[in-house]
C-alpha positions in Angstrom: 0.0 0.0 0.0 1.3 3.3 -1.0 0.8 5.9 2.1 1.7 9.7 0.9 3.3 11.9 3.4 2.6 15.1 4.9 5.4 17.1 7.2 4.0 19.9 9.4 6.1 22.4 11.4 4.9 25.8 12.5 1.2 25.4 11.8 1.9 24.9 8.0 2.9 21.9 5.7 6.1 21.6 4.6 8.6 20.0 2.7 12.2 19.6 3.9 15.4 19.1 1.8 17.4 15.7 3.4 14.9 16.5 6.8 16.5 19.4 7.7 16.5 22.8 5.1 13.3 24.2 4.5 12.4 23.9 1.0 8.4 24.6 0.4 5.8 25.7 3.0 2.1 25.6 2.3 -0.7 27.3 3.9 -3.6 25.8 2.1 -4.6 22.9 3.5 -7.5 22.0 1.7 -5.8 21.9 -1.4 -3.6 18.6 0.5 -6.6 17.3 2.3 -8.5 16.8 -1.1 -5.2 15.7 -3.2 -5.0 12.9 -0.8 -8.8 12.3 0.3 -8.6 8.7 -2.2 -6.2 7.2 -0.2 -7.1 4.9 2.6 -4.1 6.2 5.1 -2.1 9.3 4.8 0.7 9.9 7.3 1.3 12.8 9.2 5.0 14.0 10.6 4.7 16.7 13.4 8.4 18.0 13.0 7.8 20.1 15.7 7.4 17.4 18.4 10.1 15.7 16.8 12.4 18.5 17.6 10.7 19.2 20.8 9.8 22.5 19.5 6.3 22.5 20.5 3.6 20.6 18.5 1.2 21.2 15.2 -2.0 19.6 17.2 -4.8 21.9 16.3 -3.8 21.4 12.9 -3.1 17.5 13.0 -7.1 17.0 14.6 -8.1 19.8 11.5 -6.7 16.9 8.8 -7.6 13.9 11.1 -11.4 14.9 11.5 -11.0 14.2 6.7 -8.6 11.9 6.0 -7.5 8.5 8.0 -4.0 9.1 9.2 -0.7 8.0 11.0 0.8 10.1 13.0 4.7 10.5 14.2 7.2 12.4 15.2 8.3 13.0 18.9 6.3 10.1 19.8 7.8 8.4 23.4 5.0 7.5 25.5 1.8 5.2 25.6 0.0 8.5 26.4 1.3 10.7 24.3 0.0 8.1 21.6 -3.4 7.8 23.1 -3.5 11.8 22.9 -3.4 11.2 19.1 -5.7 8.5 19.1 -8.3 10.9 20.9 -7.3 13.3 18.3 -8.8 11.0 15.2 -5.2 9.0 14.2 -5.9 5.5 13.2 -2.3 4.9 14.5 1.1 6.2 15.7 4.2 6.1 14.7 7.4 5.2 17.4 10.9 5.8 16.6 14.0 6.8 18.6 12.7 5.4 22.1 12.0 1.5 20.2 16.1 1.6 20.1 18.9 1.3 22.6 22.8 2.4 22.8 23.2 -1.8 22.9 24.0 -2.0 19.5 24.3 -5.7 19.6 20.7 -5.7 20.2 19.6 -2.1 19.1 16.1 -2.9 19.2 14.3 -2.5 22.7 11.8 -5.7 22.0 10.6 -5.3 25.9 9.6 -1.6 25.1 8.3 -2.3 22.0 5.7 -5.2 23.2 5.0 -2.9 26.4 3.6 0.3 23.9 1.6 -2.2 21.7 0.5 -3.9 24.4 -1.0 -0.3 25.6 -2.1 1.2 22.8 -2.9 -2.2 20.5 -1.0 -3.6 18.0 -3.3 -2.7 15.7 -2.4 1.5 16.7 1.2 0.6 16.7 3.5 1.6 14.0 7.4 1.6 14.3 9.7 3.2 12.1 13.3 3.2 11.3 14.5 6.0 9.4 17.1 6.2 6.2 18.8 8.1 3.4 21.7 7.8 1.2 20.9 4.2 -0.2 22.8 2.4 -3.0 22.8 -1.2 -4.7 25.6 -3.1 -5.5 26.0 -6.2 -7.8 29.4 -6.8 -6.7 31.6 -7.8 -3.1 31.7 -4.9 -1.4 34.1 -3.9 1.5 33.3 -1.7 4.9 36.4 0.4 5.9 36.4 2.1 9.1 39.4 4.8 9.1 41.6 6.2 11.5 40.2 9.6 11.6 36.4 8.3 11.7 35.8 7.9 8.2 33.8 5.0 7.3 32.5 3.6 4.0 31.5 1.3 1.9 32.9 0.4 -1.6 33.6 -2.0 -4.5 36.3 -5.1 -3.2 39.1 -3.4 -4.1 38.1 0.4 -5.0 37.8 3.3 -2.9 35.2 5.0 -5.0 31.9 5.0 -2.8 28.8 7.3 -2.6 28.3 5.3 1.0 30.3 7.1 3.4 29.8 9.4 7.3 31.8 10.3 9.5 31.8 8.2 12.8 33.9 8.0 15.8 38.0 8.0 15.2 39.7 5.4 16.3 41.6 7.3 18.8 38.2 8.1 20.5 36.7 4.9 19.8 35.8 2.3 22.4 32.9 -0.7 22.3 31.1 -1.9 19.8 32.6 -1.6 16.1 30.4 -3.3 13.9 27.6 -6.5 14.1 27.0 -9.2 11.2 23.9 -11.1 11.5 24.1 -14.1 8.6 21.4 -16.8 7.8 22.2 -19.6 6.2 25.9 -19.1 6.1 27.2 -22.3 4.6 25.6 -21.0 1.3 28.2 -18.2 0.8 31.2 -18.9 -1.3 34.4 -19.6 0.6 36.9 -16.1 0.4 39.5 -17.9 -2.7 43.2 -16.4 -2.4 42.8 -14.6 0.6 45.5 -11.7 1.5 45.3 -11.9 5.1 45.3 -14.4 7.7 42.2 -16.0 8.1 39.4 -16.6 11.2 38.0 -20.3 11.3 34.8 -21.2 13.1 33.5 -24.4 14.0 29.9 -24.3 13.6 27.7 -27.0 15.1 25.3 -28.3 12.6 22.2 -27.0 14.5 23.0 -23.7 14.4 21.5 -21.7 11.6 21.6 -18.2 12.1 24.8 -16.4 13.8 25.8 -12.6 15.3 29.5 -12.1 14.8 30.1 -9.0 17.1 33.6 -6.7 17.2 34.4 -4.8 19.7 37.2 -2.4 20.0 38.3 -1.9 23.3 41.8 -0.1 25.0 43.3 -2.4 27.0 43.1 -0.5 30.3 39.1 -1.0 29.9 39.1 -4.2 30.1 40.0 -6.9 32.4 40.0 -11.0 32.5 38.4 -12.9 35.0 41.5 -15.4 36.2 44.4 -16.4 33.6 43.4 -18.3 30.6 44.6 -22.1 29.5 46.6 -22.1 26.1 43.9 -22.7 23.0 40.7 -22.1 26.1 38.0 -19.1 25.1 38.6 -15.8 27.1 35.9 -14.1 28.8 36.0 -10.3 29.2 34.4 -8.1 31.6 34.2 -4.9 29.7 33.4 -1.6 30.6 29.9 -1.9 30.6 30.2 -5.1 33.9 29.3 -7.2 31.4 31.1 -10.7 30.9 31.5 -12.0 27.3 33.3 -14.9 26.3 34.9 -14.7 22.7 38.6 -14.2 20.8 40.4 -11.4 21.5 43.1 -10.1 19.1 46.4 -7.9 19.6 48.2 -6.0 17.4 52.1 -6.6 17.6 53.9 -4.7 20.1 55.0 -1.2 18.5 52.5 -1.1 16.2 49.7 1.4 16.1 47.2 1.6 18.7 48.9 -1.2 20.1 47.2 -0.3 23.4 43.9 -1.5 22.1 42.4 -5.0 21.3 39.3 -6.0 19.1 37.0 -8.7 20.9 35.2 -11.1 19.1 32.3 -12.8 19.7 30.2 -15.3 17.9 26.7 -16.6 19.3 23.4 -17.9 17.9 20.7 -16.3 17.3 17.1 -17.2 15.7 16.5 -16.9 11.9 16.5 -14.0 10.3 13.2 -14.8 8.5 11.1 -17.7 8.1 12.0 -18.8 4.5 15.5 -19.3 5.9 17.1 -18.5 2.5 20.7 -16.9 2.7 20.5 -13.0 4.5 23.6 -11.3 5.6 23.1 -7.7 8.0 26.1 -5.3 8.6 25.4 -2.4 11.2 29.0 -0.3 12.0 30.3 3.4 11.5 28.0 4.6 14.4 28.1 7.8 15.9 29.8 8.3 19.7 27.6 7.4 22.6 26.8 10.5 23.8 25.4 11.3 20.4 23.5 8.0 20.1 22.3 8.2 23.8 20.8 11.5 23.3 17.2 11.4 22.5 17.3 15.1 21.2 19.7 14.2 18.3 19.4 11.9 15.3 22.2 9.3 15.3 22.8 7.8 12.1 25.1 4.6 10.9 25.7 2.3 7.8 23.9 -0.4 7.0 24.2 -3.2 4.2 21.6 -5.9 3.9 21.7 -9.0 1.2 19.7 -9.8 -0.7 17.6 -6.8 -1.9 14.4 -7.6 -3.0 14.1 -6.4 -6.8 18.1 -5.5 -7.5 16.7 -3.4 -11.1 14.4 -1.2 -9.9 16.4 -0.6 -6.9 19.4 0.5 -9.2 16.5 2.5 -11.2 15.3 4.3 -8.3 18.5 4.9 -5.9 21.3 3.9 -8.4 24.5 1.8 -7.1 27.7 1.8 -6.0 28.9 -0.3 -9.1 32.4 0.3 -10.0 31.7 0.7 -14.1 35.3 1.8 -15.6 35.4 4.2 -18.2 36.8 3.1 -21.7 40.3 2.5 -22.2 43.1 5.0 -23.7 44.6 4.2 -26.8 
């Protein structure tokens, strides 16, 4: 189903360049209320509440009272969405407050089930929030910089239209980056490798995995008791949690040889139910006191395989493709 938009902010409609510059306002509102009146939902953004700027309510129970709507933005509390209800939305939207600084499990499922719960699944709406998108037919690499820089590109290119800048790696401590993978056994072994290798051994039951890095200086952490030659370390990080996985050292002298990435590999249920090969990357996240902050957007890359219809995906959003140009005579 195809739900049109419509942005308010200051007691007018409005269209925003990238969410943030203000590109069109509009005062007449009937001319939106009867452009969309043929659709069976329209949703309604109140940028204001987003922001914590105010709100746009006499406005958003003016459009409610004509058209069915959702309604987001600034959304955090079972009672702020019954206030919405009572003002004539079918349902409301959630955002920042469904997610958590955990990034390893970024989604607050207890929070989520207690708003539904509350309101009714069937007024419950969560969204997730994203620009900048690209395809790829090809391997792609992530590469996560020294001075914070972190991108995707082709396997061996550093062209990219998939870059932000996240934490440096002087400042950086916790989690790096996530892989969730479904079905793993059906990707193609790495041939020729250039670097040393990982090797897991998977039990045969185990279908879906969450490979987890953490970067970590060495004075953060510590080891509960010593640890027998070839036996799995368990860390107590920072956080007082306890996490058993492989911990890795650069050599002495090297560069940030005071720091140590900490792996950790655990089950995890499927990914979805047709169990056909999926592979989710979440990394190049924004500090903590930035993602912790409920007054500030906090953004991060993402790559999920497969996409659902590669062509009109490449159509729409165009890819990262590395296409090289014809060659000099």
């Amino acid at each position: 189903m195809l739900i049109p938009s419509i942005d308010l902010m200051g007691g007018r409609i409005v269209q925003l360049v990238q969410g943030e510059k203000l590109k069109l306002a509009f005062d007449d509102f009937e001319y939106w209320i009867d452009r969309f009146s043929s659709y069976p939902l329209v949703q309604l953004i109140d940028l204001d509440a987003a922001m914590r700027k105010g709100d746009n309510r006499p406005l958003i129970e003016q459009i409610t009272h004509r058209l069915q709507c959702q309604i987001g933005g600034g959304v955090r509390s079972p009672d702020q969405a019954r206030t919405l209800l009572d003002l004539g939305a079918k349902r409301v939207i959630f955002g920042s407050v469904l997610f958590r600084a955990n990034l390893e499990h970024p989604v607050d499922v207890e929070a989520a089930s207690g708003i539904a719960d509350a309101i009714g699944s069937e007024a419950f709406v969560a969204s997730i929030d994203t620009k900048g998108g690209k395809v790829a037919s090809h391997l792609v690499k992530y590469a996560h910089h020294a001075d914070g820089e972190a991108h995707f590109s082709q396997d061996g290119k550093v062209k990219t239209d998939i870059r932000r800048k996240a934490v440096p790696l002087a400042e950086q401590s916790g989690h790096l980056f996530t892989i969730q993978t479904q079905d793993f056994a059906s990707f193609p072994a790495l041939q020729n490798a250039k670097e040393r290798q990982l090797t897991f051994n998977i039990p045969d039951d185990v279908f879906a995995l969450r490979l987890t890095v953490w970067r970590f200086r060495l004075s953060d952490m510590s080891i509960n008791g010593d640890i027998p030659a070839g036996a799995i370390p368990v860390i107590r990080t920072s956080d007082g949690v306890d996490r058993a996985g492989l911990m890795v050292l650069p050599p002495e002298g090297a560069r940030f040889d005071d720091v140590a990435l900490f792996l950790t590999v655990r089950p995890m249920p499927p990914i979805s139910e047709d169990l056909a090969a999926h592979l989710i990357f979440l990394g190049g996240f924004d500090s903590m006191s930035v993602a912790l902050n409920h007054a500030k957007d906090t953004e991060l890359l993402a790559f999920a395989y497969p996409c659902a219809d590669f062509a009109a995906l490449k159509r729409n959003i165009g890819s990262i493709d590395f296409i090289p140009g014809p060659k000099k005579s």
